[in-house]
C-alpha positions in Angstrom: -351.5 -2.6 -36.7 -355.1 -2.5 -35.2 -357.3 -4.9 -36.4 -359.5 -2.9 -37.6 -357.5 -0.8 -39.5 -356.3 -3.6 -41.4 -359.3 -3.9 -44.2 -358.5 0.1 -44.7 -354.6 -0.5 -45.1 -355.9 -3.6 -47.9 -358.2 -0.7 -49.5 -354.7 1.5 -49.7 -352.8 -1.3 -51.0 -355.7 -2.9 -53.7 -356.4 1.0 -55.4 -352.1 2.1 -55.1 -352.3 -1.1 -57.1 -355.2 -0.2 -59.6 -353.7 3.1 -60.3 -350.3 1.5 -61.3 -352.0 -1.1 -63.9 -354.0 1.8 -65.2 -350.8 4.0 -65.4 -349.0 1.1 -66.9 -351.7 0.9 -69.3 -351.9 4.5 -70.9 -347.6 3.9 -70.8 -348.4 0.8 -72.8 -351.1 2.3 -75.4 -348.5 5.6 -75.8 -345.7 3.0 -76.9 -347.9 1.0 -79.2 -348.9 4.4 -80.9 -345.5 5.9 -81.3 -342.9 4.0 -80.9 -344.1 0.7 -82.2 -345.8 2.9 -85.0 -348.9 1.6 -84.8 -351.2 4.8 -85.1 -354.2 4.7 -83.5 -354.9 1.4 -81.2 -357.7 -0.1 -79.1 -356.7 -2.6 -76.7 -358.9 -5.3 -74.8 -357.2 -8.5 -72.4 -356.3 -11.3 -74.5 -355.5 -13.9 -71.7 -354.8 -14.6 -67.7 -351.4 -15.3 -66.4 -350.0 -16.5 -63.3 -347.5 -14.1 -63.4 -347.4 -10.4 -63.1 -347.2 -10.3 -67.2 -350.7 -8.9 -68.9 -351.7 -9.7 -72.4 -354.0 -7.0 -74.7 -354.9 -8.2 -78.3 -354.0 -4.8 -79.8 -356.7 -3.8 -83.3 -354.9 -1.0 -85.3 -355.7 -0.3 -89.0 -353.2 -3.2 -90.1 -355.0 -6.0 -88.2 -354.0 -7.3 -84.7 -351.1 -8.0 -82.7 -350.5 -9.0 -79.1 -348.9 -6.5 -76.4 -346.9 -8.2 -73.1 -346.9 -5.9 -69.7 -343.9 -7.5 -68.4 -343.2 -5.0 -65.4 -339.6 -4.8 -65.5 -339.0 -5.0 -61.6 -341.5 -8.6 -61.4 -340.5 -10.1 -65.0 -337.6 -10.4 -67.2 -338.5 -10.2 -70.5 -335.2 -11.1 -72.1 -335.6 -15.0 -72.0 -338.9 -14.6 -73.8 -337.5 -12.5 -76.6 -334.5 -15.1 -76.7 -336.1 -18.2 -76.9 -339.3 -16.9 -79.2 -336.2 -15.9 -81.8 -334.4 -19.3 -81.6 -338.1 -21.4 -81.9 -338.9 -19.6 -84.5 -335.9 -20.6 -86.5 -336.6 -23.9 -85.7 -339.5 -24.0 -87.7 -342.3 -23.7 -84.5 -345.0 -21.6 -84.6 -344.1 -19.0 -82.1 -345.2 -15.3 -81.4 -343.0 -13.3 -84.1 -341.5 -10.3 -82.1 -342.4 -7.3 -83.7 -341.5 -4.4 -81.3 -339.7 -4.6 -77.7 -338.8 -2.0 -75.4 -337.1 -3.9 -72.2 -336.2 -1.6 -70.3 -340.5 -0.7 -69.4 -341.3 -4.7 -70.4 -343.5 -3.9 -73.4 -343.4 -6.1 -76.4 -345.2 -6.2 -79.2 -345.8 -10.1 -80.7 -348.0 -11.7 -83.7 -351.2 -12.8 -82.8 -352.1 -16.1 -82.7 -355.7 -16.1 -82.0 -357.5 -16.9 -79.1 -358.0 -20.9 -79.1 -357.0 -22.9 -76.9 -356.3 -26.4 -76.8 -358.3 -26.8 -73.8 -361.3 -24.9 -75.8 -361.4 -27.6 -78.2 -360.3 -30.8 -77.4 -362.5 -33.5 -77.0 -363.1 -37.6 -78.5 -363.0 -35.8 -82.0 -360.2 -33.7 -81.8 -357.6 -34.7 -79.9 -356.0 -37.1 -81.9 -355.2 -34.5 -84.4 -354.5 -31.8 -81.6 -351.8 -34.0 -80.0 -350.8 -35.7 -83.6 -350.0 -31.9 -84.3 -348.6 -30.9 -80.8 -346.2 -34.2 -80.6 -345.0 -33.4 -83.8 -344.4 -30.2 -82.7 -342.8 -31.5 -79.6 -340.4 -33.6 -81.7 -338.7 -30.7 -83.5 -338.3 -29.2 -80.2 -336.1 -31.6 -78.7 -334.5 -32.3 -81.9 -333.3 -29.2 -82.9 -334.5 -26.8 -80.2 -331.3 -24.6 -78.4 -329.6 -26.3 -75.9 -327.5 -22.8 -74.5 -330.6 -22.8 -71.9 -330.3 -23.6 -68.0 -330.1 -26.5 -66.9 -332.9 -28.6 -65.1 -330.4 -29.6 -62.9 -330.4 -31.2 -59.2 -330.7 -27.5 -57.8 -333.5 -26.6 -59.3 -335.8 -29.6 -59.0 -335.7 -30.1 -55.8 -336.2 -26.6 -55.1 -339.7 -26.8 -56.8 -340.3 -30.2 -55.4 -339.8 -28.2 -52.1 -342.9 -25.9 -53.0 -345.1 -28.8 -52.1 -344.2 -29.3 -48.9 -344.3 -25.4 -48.1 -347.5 -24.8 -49.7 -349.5 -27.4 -50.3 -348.6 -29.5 -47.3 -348.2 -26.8 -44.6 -350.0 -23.6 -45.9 -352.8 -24.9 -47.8 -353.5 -27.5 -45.5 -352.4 -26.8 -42.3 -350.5 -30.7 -42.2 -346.5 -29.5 -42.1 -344.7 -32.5 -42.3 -343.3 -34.3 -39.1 -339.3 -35.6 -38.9 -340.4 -38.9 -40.1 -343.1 -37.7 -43.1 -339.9 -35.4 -44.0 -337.4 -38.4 -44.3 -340.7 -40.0 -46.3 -340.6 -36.7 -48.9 -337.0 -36.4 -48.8 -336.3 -40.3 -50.4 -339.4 -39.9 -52.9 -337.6 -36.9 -53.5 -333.9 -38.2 -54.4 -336.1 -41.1 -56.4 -337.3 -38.5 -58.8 -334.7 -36.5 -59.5 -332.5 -39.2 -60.4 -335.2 -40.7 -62.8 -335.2 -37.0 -64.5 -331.3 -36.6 -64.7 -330.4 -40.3 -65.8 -332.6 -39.4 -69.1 -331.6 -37.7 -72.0 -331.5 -34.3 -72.2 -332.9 -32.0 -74.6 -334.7 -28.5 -74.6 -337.5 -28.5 -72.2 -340.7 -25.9 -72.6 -341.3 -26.5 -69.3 -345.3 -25.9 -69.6 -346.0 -27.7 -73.0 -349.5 -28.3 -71.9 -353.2 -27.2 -73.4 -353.5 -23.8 -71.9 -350.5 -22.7 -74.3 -350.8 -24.2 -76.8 -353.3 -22.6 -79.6 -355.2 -24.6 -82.2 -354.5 -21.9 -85.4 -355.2 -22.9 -89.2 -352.3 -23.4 -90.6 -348.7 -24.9 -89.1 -350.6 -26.0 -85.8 -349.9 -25.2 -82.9 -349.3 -22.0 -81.9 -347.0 -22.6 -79.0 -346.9 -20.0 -75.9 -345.2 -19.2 -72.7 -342.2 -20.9 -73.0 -339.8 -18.3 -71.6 -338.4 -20.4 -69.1 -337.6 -23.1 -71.0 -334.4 -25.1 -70.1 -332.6 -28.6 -71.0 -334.0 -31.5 -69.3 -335.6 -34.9 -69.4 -336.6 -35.8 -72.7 -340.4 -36.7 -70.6 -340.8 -33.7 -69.3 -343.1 -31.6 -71.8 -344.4 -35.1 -72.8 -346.1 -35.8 -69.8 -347.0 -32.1 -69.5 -349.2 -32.7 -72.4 -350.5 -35.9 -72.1 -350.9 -35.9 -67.9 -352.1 -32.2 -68.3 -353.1 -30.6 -64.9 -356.2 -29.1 -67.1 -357.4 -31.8 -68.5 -357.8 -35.8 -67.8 -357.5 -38.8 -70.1 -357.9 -42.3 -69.1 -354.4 -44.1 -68.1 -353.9 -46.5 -70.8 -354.8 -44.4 -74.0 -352.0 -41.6 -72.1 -349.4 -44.8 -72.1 -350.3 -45.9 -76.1 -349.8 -42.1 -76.7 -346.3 -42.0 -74.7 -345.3 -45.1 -76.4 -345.6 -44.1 -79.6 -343.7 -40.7 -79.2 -341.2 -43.4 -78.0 -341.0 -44.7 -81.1 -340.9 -41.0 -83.1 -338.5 -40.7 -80.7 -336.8 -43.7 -81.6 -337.0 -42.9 -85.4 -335.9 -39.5 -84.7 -332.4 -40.0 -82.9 -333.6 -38.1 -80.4 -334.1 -41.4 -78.4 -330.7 -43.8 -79.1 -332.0 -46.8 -77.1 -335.4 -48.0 -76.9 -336.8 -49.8 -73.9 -340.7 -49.3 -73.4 -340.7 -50.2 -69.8 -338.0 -47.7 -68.7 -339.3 -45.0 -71.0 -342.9 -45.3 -69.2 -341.1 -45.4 -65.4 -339.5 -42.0 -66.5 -342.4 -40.6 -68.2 -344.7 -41.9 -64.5 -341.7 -40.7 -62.1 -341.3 -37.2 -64.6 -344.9 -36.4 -64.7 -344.8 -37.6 -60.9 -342.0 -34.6 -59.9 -344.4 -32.4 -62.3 -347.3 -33.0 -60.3 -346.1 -32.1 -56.7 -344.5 -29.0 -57.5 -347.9 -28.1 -59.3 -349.5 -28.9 -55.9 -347.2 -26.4 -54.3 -347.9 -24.0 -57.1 -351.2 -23.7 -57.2 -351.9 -23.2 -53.2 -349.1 -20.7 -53.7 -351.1 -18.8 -56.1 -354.0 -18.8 -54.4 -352.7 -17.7 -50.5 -349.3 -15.6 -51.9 -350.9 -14.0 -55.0 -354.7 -14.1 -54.3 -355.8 -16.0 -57.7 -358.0 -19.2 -56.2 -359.1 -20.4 -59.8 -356.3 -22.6 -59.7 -357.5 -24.2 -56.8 -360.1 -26.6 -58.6 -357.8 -28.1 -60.3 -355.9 -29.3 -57.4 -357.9 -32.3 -57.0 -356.9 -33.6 -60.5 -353.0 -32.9 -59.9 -353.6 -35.0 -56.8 -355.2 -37.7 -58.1 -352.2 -37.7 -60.8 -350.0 -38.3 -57.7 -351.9 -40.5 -56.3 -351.8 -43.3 -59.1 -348.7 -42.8 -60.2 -347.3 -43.4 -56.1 -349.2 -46.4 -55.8 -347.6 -48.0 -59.1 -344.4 -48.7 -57.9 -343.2 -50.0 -54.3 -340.3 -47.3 -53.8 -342.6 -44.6 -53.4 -345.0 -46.7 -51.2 -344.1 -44.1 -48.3 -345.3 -41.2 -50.5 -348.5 -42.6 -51.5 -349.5 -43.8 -47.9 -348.9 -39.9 -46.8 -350.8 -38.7 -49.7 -353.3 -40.9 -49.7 -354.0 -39.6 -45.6 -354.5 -36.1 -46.4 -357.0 -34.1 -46.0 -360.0 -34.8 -48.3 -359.9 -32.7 -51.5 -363.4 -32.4 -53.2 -363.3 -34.0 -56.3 -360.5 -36.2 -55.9 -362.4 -39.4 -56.4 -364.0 -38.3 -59.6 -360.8 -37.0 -61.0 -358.9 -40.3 -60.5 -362.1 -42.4 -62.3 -361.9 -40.4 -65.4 
């Protein structure tokens, strides 16, 4: 193609796509109306998603709801609909599903408001926000369903790999050499071992303050967990508490993960209790978490054109960055992170 006729063939591309979401959303409003049996409806965007899914808080003459544009051919809406069913039995506070049609990807789902965690949490609120959220948390890998996929070998390497591919290579033009490869290959290996050797229990998988909802009553509401799969019993823990959103200073994170060791503990879900392991898998966890977020987040921006997660890259780095230089196995790692590329606002992130 001609270079200049490539801006035109963008045009083409950006309104074929503008016409879909607009055709997807009278497809949507008609379904609502008639078969959900809603009546008359207004609709206006309820959130952002790094998917292709869309979210409309839905007013009809009963109150509100929440409608999902899952396009069929991008999403799969069937693990969402399973796993909102089985949470709900176990007590969470999930989206109820109302309505679902999956062969278009339109549900219809509860509302449960429009606060987030991140909103609201600050040095006056987030005791009880993660009090509530742990607890929360607790009953998930307690009694959550365990018929889910495995976080197995296989699939967390194959995120780990995202940060190599886009953070390392696409985002910042550094592709690893044969010897910074061996490097990410034995961090690698170190990782996933520490996230198999735990126990294993129903995993969220992004149990962190952008979906989680302060409501009323029976906080939180919990969201997005439709690809939620048995894994290390750290995993959501240091989603929450090392969250790529929002920053709290090291030691207060540890007292917080020590004491879900002991509800843990008190819970069963734990058998043995040993502080020092627990925190090495929560570090190494939260660690695994970290790069593939790295990966993510450039991927989003130069794959699916949504920057805005690029200013939080420099507090997922910094994550890696302290958690690489705490223990001599990874010493490789850290030295190759720690010569990368300057990301603004790395510095500041790690002193907070």
């Amino acid at each position: 193609m001609a270079r200049g006729a490539i801006l035109p063939a963008r045009l083409t591309r950006f309104h074929a796509a503008i016409d879909s979401m607009t055709q997807r959303l009278e497809q949507l409003r008609h379904w609502l109306m008639q078969t959900a049996g809603l009546g008359a409806v207004t609709l206006a965007p309820a959130s952002a998603d790094a998917s292709f899914r869309r979210y409309f808080r839905v007013h009809h003459a009963g109150g509100t709801a929440i409608a999902v544009d899952a396009p069929p051919e991008h999403e799969d809406s069937r693990p969402f609909v399973s796993v909102a069913r089985a949470l709900h039995a176990i007590g969470l506070n999930v989206p109820e599903i109302h309505a679902v049609d999956l062969d278009r990807g339109f549900l219809l789902v509860s509302d449960l408001g429009s606060t987030l965690y991140l909103d609201v949490l600050d040095e006056a609120s987030v005791e009880r926000l993660y009090g509530d959220a742990l607890g929360a948390l607790l009953v998930l890998q307690a009694r959550g369903p365990l018929d889910l996929p495995p976080y197995d070998r296989g699939r967390l390497l194959a995120e780990l790999e995202l940060f190599p591919a886009w953070f390392l290579a696409r985002h910042l033009g550094c592709p690893p050499d044969r010897a910074q490869r061996t490097v990410i290959d034995t961090a690698f290996e170190r990782l996933i071992d520490a996230a198999l050797e735990q126990p294993q229990v129903t995993v969220h998988r992004d149990f962190h303050s952008r979906n989680l909802m302060r409501v009323a009553a029976h906080n939180p509401g919990i969201l997005d967990f439709q690809d939620a799969v048995v894994g290390p019993l750290t995993y959501d823990l240091v989603s929450l508490l090392r969250d790529c959103y929002i920053r709290w200073p090291r030691a207060r994170v540890e007292a917080w993960a020590l004491g879900y060791h002991e509800l843990a503990l008190q819970s069963g879900v734990l058998r043995q209790g040993d502080e020092a392991r627990f925190l090495r898998w929560f570090d190494l966890t939260g660690l695994q978490r970290h790069l593939k977020v790295l990966g993510i987040f450039a991927r989003l921006h130069h794959r699916d054109g949504k920057p805005g997660y690029l200013e939080d890259l420099p507090r997922v780095l910094a994550y890696a960055l302290e958690v690489s230089a705490s223990y001599p196995e990874l010493a490789g790692l850290h030295h190759l992170l720690a010569g990368l590329p300057p990301l603004a606002g790395v510095a500041q992130a790690a002193r907070r």
